[in-house]
C-alpha positions as CSV (number, residue, x, y, z in Angstrom):
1,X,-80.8,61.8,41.5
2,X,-79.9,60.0,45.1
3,X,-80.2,56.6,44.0
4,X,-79.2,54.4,40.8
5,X,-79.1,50.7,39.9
6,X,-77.8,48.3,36.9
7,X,-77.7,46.5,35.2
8,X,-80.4,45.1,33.4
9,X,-82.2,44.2,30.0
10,X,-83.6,47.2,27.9
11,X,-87.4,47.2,26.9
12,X,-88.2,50.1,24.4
13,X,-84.6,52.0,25.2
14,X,-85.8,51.9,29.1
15,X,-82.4,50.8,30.1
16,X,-79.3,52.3,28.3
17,X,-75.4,52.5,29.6
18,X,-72.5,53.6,28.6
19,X,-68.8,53.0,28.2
20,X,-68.5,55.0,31.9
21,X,-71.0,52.6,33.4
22,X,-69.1,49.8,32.5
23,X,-66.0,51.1,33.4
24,X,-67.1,52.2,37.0
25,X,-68.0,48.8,37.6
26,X,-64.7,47.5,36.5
27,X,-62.8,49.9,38.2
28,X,-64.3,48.6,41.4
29,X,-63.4,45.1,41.0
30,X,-59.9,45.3,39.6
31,X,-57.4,47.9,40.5
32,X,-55.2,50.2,38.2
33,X,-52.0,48.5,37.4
34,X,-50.3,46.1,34.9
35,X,-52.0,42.4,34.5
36,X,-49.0,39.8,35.5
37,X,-50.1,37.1,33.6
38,X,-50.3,38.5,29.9
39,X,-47.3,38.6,27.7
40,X,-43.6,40.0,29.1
41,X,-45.5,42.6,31.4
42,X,-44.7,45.5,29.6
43,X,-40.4,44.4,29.9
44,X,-38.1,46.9,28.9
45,X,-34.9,45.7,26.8
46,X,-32.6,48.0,24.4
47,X,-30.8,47.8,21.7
48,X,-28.0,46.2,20.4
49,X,-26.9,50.0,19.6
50,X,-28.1,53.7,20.0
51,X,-30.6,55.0,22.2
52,X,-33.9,52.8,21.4
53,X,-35.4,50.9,23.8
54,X,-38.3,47.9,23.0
55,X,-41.4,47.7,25.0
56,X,-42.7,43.8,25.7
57,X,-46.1,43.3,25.1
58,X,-48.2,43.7,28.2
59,X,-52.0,44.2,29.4
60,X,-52.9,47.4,32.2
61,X,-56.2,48.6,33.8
62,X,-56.4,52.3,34.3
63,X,-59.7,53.4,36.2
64,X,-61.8,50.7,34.6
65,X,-60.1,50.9,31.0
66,X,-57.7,48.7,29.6
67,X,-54.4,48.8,27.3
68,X,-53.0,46.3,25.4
69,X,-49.7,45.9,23.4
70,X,-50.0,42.8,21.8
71,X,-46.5,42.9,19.7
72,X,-43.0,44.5,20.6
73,X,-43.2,48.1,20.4
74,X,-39.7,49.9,19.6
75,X,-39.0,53.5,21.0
76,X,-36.2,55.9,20.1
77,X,-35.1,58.2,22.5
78,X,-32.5,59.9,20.7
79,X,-34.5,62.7,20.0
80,X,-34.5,63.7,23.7
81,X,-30.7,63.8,24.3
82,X,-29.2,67.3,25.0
83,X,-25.8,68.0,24.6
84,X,-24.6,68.9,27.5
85,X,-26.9,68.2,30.4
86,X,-28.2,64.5,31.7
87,X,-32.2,64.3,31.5
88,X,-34.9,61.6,32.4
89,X,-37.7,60.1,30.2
90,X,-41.0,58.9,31.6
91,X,-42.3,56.0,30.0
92,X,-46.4,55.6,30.9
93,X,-49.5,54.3,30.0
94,X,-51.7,57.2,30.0
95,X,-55.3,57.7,30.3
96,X,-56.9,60.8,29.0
97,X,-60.8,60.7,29.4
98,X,-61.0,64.6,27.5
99,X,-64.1,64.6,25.0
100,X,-61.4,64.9,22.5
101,X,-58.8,62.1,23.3
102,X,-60.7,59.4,25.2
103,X,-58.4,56.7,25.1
104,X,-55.1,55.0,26.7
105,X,-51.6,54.8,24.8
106,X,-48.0,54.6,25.6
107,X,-46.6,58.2,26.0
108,X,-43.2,59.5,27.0
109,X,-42.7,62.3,29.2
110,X,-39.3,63.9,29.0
111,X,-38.2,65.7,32.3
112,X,-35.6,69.2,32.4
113,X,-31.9,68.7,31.6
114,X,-30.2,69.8,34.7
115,X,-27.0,68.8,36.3
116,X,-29.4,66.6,38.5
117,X,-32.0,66.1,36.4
118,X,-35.5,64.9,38.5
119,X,-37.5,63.1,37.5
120,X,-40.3,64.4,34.7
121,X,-43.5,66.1,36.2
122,X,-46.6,63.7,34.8
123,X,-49.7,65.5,34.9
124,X,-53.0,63.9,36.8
125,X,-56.5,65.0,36.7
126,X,-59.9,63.5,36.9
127,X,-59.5,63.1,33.6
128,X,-55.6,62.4,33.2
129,X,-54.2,59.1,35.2
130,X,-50.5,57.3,34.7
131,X,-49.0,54.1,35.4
132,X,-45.1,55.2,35.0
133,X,-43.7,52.0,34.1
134,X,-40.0,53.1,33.6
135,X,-37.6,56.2,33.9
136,X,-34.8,56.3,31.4
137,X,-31.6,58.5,31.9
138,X,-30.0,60.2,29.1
139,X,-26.7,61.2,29.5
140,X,-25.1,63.5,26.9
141,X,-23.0,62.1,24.4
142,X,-24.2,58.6,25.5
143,X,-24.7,56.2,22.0
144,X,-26.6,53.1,23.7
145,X,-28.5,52.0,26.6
146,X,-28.5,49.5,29.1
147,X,-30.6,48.2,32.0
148,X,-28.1,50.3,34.0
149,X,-29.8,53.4,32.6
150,X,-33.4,53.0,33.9
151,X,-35.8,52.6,37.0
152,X,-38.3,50.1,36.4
153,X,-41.4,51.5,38.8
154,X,-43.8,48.4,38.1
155,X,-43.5,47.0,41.1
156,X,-43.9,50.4,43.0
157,X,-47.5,50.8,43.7
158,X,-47.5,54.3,44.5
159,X,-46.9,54.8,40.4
160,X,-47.7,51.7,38.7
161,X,-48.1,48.3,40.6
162,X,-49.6,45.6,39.3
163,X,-52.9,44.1,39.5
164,X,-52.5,40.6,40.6
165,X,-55.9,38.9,39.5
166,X,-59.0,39.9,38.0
167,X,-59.9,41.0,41.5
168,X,-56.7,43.1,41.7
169,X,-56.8,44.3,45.4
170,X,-56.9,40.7,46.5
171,X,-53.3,40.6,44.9
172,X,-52.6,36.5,43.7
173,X,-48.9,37.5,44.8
174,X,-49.1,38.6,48.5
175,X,-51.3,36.0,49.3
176,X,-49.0,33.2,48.5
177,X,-46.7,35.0,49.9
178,X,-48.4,34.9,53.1
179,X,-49.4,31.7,52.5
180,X,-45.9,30.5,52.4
181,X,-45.3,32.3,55.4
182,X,-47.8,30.8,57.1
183,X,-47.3,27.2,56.2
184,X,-43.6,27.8,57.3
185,X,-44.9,29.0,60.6
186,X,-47.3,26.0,61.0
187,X,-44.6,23.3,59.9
188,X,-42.4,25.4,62.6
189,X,-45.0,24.2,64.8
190,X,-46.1,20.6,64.1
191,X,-42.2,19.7,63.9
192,X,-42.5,21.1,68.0
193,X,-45.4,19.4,68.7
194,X,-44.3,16.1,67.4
195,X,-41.0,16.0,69.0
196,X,-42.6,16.3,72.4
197,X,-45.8,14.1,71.7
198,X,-43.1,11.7,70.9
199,X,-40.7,12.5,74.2
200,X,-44.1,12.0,76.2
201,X,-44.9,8.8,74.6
202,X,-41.4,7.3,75.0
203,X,-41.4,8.4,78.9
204,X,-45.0,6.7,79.0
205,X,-43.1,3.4,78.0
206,X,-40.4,3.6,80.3
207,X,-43.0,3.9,83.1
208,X,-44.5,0.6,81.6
209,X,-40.7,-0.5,81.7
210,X,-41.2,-0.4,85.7
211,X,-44.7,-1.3,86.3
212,X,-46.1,-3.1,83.0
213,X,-45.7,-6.5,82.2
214,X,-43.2,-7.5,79.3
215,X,-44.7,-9.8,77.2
216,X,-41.8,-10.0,74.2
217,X,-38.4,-8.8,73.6
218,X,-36.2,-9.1,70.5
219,X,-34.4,-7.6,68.0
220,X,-34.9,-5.7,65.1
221,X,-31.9,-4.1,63.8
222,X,-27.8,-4.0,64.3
223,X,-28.3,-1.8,67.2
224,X,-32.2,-1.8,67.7
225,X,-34.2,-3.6,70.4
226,X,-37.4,-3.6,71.2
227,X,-40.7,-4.2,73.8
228,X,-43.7,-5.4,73.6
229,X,-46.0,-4.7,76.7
230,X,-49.0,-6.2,77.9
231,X,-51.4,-3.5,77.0
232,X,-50.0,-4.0,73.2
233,X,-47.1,-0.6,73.5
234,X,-44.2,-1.8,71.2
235,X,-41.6,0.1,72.0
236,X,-38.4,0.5,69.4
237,X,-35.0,1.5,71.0
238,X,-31.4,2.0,69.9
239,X,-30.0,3.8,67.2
240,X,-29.9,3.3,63.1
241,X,-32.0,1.5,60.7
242,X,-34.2,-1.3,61.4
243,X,-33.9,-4.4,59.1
244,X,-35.3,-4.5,56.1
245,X,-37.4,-8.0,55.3
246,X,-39.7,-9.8,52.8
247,X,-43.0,-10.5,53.0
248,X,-44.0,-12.5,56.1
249,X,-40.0,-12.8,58.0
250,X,-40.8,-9.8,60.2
251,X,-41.1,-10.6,63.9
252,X,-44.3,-8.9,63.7
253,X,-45.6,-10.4,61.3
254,X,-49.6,-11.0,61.2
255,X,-49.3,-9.5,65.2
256,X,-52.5,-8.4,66.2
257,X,-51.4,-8.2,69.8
258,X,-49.7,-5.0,68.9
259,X,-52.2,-1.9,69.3
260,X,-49.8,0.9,69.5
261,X,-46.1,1.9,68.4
262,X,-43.4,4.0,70.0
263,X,-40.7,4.6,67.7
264,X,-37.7,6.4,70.4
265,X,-35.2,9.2,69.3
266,X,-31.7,7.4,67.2
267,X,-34.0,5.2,65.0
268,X,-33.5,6.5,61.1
269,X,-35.4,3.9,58.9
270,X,-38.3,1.7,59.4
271,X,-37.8,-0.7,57.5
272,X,-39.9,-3.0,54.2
273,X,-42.3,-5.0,55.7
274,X,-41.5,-4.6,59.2
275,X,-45.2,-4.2,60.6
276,X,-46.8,-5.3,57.7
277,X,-50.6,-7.1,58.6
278,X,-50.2,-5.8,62.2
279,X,-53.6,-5.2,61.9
280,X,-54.7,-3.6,65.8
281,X,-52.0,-1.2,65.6
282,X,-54.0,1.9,65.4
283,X,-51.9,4.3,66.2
284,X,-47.5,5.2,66.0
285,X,-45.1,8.4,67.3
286,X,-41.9,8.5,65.1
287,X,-38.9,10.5,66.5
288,X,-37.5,13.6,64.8
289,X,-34.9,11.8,63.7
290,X,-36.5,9.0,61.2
291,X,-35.9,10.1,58.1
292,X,-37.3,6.8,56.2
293,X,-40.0,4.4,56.0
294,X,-39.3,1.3,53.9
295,X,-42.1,-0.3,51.2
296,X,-45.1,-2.1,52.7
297,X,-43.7,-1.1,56.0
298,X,-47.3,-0.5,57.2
299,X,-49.3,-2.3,54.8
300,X,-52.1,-4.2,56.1
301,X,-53.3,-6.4,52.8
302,X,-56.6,-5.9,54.4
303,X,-58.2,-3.2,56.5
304,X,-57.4,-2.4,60.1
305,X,-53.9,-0.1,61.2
306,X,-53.3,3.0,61.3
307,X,-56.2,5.3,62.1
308,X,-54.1,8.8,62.0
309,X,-50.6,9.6,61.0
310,X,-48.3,12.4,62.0
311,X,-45.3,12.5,59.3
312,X,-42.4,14.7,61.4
313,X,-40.5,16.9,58.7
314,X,-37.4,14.6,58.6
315,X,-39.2,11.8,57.1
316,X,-38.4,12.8,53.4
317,X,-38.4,9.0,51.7
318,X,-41.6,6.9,52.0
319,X,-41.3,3.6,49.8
320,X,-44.2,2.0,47.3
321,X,-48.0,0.7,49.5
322,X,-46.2,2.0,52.8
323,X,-49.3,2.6,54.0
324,X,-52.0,0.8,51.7
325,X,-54.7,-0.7,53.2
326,X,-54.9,1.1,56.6
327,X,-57.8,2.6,58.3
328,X,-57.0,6.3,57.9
329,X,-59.7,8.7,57.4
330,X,-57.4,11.7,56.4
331,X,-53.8,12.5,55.3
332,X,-50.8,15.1,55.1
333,X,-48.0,14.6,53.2
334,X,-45.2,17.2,54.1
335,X,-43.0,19.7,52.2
336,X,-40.0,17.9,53.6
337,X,-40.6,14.6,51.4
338,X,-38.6,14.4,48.8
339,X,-38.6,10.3,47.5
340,X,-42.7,8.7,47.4
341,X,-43.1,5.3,46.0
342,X,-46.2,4.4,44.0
343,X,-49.6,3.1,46.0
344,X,-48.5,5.0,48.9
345,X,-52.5,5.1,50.5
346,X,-54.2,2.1,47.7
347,X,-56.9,1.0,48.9
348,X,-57.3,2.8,52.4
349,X,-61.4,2.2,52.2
350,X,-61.7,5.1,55.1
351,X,-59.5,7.7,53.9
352,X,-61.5,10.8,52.7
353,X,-59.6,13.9,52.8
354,X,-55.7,14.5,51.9
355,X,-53.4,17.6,51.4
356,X,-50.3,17.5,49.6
357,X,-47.6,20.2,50.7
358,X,-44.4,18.2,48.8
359,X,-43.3,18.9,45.7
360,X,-44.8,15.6,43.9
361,X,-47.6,13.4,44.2
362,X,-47.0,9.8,43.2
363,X,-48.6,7.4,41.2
364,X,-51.2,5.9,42.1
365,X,-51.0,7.4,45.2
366,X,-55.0,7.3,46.6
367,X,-56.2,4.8,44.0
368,X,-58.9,3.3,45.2
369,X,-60.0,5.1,48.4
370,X,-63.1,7.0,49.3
371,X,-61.1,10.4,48.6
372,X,-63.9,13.3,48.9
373,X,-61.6,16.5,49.5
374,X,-58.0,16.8,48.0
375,X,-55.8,20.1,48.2
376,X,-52.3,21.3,46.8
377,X,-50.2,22.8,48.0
378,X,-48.3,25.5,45.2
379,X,-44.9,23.5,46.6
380,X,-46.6,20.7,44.3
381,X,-44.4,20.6,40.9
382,X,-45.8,17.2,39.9
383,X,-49.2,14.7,39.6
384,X,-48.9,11.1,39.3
385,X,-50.3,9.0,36.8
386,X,-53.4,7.5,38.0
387,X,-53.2,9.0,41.2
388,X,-57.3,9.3,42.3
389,X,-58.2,6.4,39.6
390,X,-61.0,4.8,41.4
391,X,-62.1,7.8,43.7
392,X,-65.1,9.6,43.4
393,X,-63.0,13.1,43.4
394,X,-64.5,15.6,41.1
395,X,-62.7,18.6,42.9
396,X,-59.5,19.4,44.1
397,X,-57.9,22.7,45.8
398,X,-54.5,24.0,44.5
399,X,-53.2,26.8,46.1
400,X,-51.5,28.9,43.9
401,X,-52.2,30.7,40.7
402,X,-53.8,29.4,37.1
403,X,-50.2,30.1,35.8
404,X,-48.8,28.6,38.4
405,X,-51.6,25.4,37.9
406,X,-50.1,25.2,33.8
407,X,-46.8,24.7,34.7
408,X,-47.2,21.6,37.0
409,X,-46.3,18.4,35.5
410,X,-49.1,16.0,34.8
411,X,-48.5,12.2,34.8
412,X,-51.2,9.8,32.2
413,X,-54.4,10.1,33.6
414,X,-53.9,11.8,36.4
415,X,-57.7,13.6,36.7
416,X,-58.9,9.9,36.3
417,X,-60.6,11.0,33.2
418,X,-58.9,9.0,30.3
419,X,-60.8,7.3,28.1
420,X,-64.0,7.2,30.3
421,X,-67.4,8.1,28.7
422,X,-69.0,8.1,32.0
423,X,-68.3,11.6,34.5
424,X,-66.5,9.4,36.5
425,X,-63.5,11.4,37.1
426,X,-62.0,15.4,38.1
427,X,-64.4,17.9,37.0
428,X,-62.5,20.7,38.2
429,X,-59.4,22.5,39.9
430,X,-59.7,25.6,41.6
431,X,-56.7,27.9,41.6
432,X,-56.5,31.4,44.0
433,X,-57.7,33.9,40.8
434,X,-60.0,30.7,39.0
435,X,-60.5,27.5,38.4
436,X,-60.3,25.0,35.3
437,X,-62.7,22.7,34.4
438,X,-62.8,19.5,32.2
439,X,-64.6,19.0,28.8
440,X,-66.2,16.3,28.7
441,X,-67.4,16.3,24.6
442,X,-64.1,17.6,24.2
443,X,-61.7,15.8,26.6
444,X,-59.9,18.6,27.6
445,X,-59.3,21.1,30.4
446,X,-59.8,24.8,30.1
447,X,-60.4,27.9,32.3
448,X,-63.6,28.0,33.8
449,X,-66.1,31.1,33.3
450,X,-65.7,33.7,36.0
């Protein structure tokens, strides 16, 4: 027959499969290897003495079939020790398809003693296929093992390998890994980019300098000075940490003549409350040196600010409603910060879409904003409490595994779900190899149906 097709529902035994159907289709969709998220993978420890060795529990896929060992399975090896010559034992899963075996178990393979014993000779077939997990040396007169006397071959693909996600060839593993590599490469990159847009923009003030007209000067910190032009530039200069002040003793204080902000190279900290309510200030270049922004540094009580912000890398403290209230329509926080305060964007009523590449979101962090589209970086190690309460987020992106998804640390309420009858709040998180979603009857999360 040229041509076949399946799967579908039987009607007086029309339709009938078997186990080799099934296992076809399997075997195209997930590749032969061990599964890294069940049990100890397969992990080989010995003995406290003698020659027996304990197999972990593990899951594989051979061809479509599958083999678990669901409890610690002891091996002893003592039976394949010569006397005088040094040998090698295979440990495998094996698959053996015969009409008279058809199934997949643990089997050893002992190799030839020799005075350089090789490794044993596994036989493969279309109906015989291994996954050589380990290779243990026995060496005569030996009386115990150690993880000196075995190759462990389950990373080696061309023997074992494992299968990374339930569509194995995509490999959960190498993608992060890339991924990592890639974000490295990009951070590389914006860390450039904002050095120089902030070189340009300093230059652009200096020209101002010569033919702009100076409307205010002042200053701002023990060694900080600084410009405001006609055309609303406000130009910081000097070197060190602005001064920190309470709400309403800033200099620019309430200042809507102030449209745009030029923080030069030498400036480490902007300080609390410094352009707090500077409502026309859309826009701000910080140097690659500032490496903090004080608490309601940027808050505008109301909306107007900011409409974009470019972090550089060596920002990595950010205090509490830095930037609450501002006009922002998206957000990236970077790996670099390493100290968030709570309320960071509260109540930005623009802001829509945020990714998160640090390790820790903070409380509260988007409460109240529009928030549509929120991803995660797998740098991300903690979640906030209430950090999307009063959002309509009902999905969010975290890039790394389901595994990887459990062992974040999740603040109270942090999926804006508690104690709301209403489907108000997250409805699901999708990982690299699946997603979770939320109960709602049940008020839990669990792994969503592939």
């Amino acid at each position: 027959m040229a041509f076949s097709s399946g799967f579908f529902n039987s009607k007086g035994l029309d339709r009938t499969y078997t186990a080799e159907n099934f296992c076809d289709y399997l075997g195209s969709i997930i590749c032969n290897g061990i599964q890294d998220n069940y049990g100890d993978c397969f992990k080989l420890t010995a003995a406290s003495s003698g020659l027996k060795v304990t197999v972990g529990r593990g899951k594989a896929w051979i061809n479509g079939h599958y083999f678990i060992n669901d409890a610690r399975y002891s091996i002893d090896l003592s039976e394949y020790m010569d006397e005088s010559l040094p040998r090698y034992v295979g440990i495998c899963i094996y698959l053996d398809t015969t009409e008279a075996v058809r199934s997949v178990t643990l089997k050893l393979f002992p190799g030839t003693p020799a005075e350089s014993p090789q490794l044993p000779s596994i036989p493969q077939d279309e109906d015989h296929v291994r996954l050589l997990m380990y290779a243990v040396r026995l060496n005569p007169g030996e009386t115990e093992l150690t993880e000196r006397d075995w190759y462990d071959y389950r990373e080696d693909r061309n023997v074992c390998g494992y299968c990374r996600c339930i569509l194995g060839k995509c490999k959960v593993t190498e993608m992060l890994a890339q991924l990592a590599q890639i974000t490295a490469e990009m951070q590389e990159y914006n860390e450039t980019v904002t050095e120089l847009t902030n070189k340009v923009a300093t230059l652009q003030t200096e020209v101002d300098d010569i033919i702009g007209g100076i409307v205010e000067i002042g200053t701002c910190g023990e060694n900080i000075h600084y410009v405001l032009y006609e055309n609303g530039k406000l130009l910081l200069h000097g070197t060190g940490e602005t001064y920190d002040y309470e709400i309403g003793q800033s200099p620019f204080w309430e200042n809507e003549d102030i449209r745009s902000l030029v923080v030069s190279d030498g400036i480490t900290k902007i300080g609390n409350s410094l352009f707090e309510r500077c409502k026309s200030m859309a826009s701000a270049s910080f140097p690659t040196s500032l490496t903090e922004i004080g608490e309601r540094s940027f808050f505008m009580y109301d909306q107007g600010g900011l409409t974009e912000l470019n972090l550089p890398a060596s920002v990595t403290t950010i205090g509490e409603k830095a930037f609450a209230c501002e006009s922002l329509t998206s957000v990236m926080l970077p790996a670099t910060l390493a100290t968030l305060g709570t309320y960071l964007f509260m109540d930005s009523r623009t802001l829509t879409s945020a990714r998160v590449e640090c390790e820790e979101v903070p409380g509260f962090c988007f409460v109240g904003t529009p928030l549509q589209s929120l991803t995660l970086s797998n740098n991300v190690k903690k979640l906030g409490s209430h950090m999307i309460n009063y959002t309509p987020l009902h999905e969010l992106t975290y890039e790394g595994s389901l595994d990887d998804w459990a062992a974040v640390t999740k603040g109270g309420n942090w999926d804006n779900n508690s104690g709301q009858d209403d489907p108000h709040g997250l409805d699901k998180v999708q990982c690299l190899d699946g997603y979770m979603e939320y109960d709602r009857e049940n008020r839990e999360w669990k792994v969503g149906d592939e």
